[in-house]
C-alpha positions in Angstrom: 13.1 12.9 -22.9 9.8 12.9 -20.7 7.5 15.1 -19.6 4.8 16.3 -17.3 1.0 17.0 -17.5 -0.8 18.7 -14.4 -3.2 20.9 -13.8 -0.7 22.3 -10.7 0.3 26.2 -11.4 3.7 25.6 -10.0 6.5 26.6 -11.0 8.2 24.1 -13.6 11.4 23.0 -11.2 9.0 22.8 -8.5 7.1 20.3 -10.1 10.1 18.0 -11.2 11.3 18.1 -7.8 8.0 16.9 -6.2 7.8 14.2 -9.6 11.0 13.0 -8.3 10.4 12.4 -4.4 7.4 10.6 -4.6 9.0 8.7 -7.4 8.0 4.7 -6.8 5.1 5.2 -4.1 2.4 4.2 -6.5 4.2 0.7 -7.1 4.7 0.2 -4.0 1.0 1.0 -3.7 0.1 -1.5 -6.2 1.9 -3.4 -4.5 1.0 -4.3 -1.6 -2.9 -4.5 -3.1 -1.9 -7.0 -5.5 0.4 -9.1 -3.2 -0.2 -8.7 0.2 -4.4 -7.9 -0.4 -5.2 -10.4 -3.0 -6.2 -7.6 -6.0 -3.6 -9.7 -8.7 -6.0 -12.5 -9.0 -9.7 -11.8 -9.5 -12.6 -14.2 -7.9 -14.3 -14.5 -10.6 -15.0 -13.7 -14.3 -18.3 -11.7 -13.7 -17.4 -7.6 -13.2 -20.3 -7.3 -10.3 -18.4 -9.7 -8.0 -14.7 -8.8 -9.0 -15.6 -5.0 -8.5 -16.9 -5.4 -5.4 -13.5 -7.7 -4.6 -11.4 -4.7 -5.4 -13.2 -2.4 -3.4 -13.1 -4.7 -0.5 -9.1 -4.9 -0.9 -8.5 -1.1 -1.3 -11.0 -0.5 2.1 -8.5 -2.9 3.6 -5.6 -1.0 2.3 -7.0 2.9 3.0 -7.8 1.2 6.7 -4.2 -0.3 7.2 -2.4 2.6 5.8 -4.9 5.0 8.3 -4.2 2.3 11.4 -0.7 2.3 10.7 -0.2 6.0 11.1 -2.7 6.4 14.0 -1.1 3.9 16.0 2.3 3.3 15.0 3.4 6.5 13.4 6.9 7.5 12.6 9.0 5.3 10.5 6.5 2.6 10.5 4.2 4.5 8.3 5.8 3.3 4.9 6.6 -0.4 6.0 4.2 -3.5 4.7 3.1 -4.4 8.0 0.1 -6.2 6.7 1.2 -9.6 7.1 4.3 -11.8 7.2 4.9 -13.9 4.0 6.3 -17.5 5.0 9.9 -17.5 3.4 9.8 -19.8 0.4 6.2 -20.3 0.2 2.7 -18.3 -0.1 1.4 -19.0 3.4 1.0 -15.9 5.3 1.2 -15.1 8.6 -0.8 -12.0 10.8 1.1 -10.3 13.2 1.1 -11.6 16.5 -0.2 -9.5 19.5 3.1 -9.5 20.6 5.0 -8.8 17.1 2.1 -6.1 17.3 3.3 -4.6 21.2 7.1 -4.4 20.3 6.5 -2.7 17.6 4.3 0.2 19.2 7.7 0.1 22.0 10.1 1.0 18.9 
Protein backbone atom coordinates (compact mmCIF):
# COMPACT_ATOMS: atom_id res chain seq x y z
CA UNK A 1 0.00 0.00 0.00
CA UNK A 2 1.44 3.46 -0.96
CA UNK A 3 0.36 6.50 -2.09
CA UNK A 4 0.75 9.75 -3.86
CA UNK A 5 0.62 13.59 -2.90
CA UNK A 6 0.80 16.25 -5.70
CA UNK A 7 -0.53 19.27 -6.42
CA UNK A 8 -0.80 17.84 -10.34
CA UNK A 9 -4.78 17.87 -11.56
CA UNK A 10 -4.17 14.73 -13.50
CA UNK A 11 -5.93 12.19 -13.78
CA UNK A 12 -5.09 9.38 -11.03
CA UNK A 13 -3.63 6.54 -13.59
CA UNK A 14 -1.91 9.26 -15.29
CA UNK A 15 -0.06 10.03 -12.41
CA UNK A 16 1.05 6.40 -11.40
CA UNK A 17 2.14 5.98 -14.77
CA UNK A 18 4.44 9.04 -14.80
CA UNK A 19 5.43 7.91 -10.71
CA UNK A 20 6.56 4.75 -12.30
CA UNK A 21 8.87 5.90 -15.31
CA UNK A 22 10.80 8.23 -13.62
CA UNK A 23 11.01 5.64 -10.93
CA UNK A 24 15.09 5.70 -9.64
CA UNK A 25 16.19 9.00 -11.37
CA UNK A 26 16.57 10.83 -8.13
CA UNK A 27 19.01 8.09 -6.79
CA UNK A 28 20.80 8.06 -9.48
CA UNK A 29 20.78 11.91 -8.93
CA UNK A 30 22.13 11.58 -5.58
CA UNK A 31 24.21 9.65 -6.86
CA UNK A 32 26.36 10.86 -8.79
CA UNK A 33 26.54 14.19 -6.31
CA UNK A 34 27.64 12.16 -3.54
CA UNK A 35 30.02 9.79 -5.45
CA UNK A 36 31.29 11.13 -8.36
CA UNK A 37 30.99 15.27 -7.00
CA UNK A 38 32.19 14.78 -3.50
CA UNK A 39 28.60 15.92 -1.62
CA UNK A 40 28.84 12.42 0.81
CA UNK A 41 31.62 13.81 2.77
CA UNK A 42 31.34 17.46 4.01
CA UNK A 43 34.69 19.83 4.32
CA UNK A 44 34.02 20.89 7.31
CA UNK A 45 31.87 20.98 10.50
CA UNK A 46 30.89 24.79 10.12
CA UNK A 47 27.35 25.09 7.91
CA UNK A 48 28.78 28.47 6.06
CA UNK A 49 31.56 26.50 4.38
CA UNK A 50 29.75 23.08 3.89
CA UNK A 51 26.78 25.03 2.27
CA UNK A 52 28.71 26.77 0.04
CA UNK A 53 30.51 23.06 -0.71
CA UNK A 54 27.15 21.72 -1.72
CA UNK A 55 26.24 24.47 -3.88
CA UNK A 56 29.53 24.33 -5.65
CA UNK A 57 28.91 20.33 -6.26
CA UNK A 58 25.24 20.72 -7.53
CA UNK A 59 26.63 23.89 -10.11
CA UNK A 60 29.03 21.21 -11.22
CA UNK A 61 26.23 18.67 -11.58
CA UNK A 62 23.35 21.16 -13.28
CA UNK A 63 26.52 22.22 -15.66
CA UNK A 64 27.53 18.51 -16.56
CA UNK A 65 24.04 17.36 -16.92
CA UNK A 66 23.39 20.85 -19.40
CA UNK A 67 27.10 19.99 -21.30
CA UNK A 68 26.15 16.56 -21.69
CA UNK A 69 22.95 17.15 -23.59
CA UNK A 70 24.30 20.14 -25.49
CA UNK A 71 27.09 18.36 -26.79
CA UNK A 72 26.69 14.85 -26.65
CA UNK A 73 22.95 14.28 -26.77
CA UNK A 74 21.16 11.18 -27.44
CA UNK A 75 21.85 8.16 -25.42
CA UNK A 76 24.61 9.81 -23.70
CA UNK A 77 22.36 12.12 -21.76
CA UNK A 78 21.70 9.57 -18.78
CA UNK A 79 25.32 8.09 -18.60
CA UNK A 80 27.89 9.28 -15.53
CA UNK A 81 30.32 10.64 -17.84
CA UNK A 82 31.83 12.73 -15.15
CA UNK A 83 34.85 10.93 -14.53
CA UNK A 84 36.33 7.36 -14.67
CA UNK A 85 36.69 5.60 -11.19
CA UNK A 86 40.04 3.54 -11.15
CA UNK A 87 38.80 -0.16 -10.79
CA UNK A 88 39.55 -1.21 -7.17
CA UNK A 89 40.50 2.01 -5.82
CA UNK A 90 39.22 5.80 -5.33
CA UNK A 91 41.56 7.48 -7.77
CA UNK A 92 39.66 9.08 -10.54
CA UNK A 93 40.35 9.68 -13.72
CA UNK A 94 38.91 12.81 -16.30
CA UNK A 95 38.08 11.99 -19.59
CA UNK A 96 40.65 12.27 -22.00
CA UNK A 97 40.31 14.63 -25.08
CA UNK A 98 40.34 11.69 -27.03
CA UNK A 99 37.88 9.40 -24.73
CA UNK A 100 36.00 12.91 -25.13
CA UNK A 101 36.14 12.99 -29.42
CA UNK A 102 34.99 9.26 -29.80
CA UNK A 103 32.39 9.70 -27.88
CA UNK A 104 30.92 12.84 -29.77
CA UNK A 105 31.61 10.22 -33.18
CA UNK A 106 29.12 7.60 -31.49
Amino acid sequence: VFGIVTNMDWDGQELIEWHYKRCGRSEEAHSVMKEDLGGGTLPSGDFGENAAWWWIMVLAFNLNAALKSLVLGGKWVHKRMWMNAVKGGRDVVPLSPADCEAIRRD
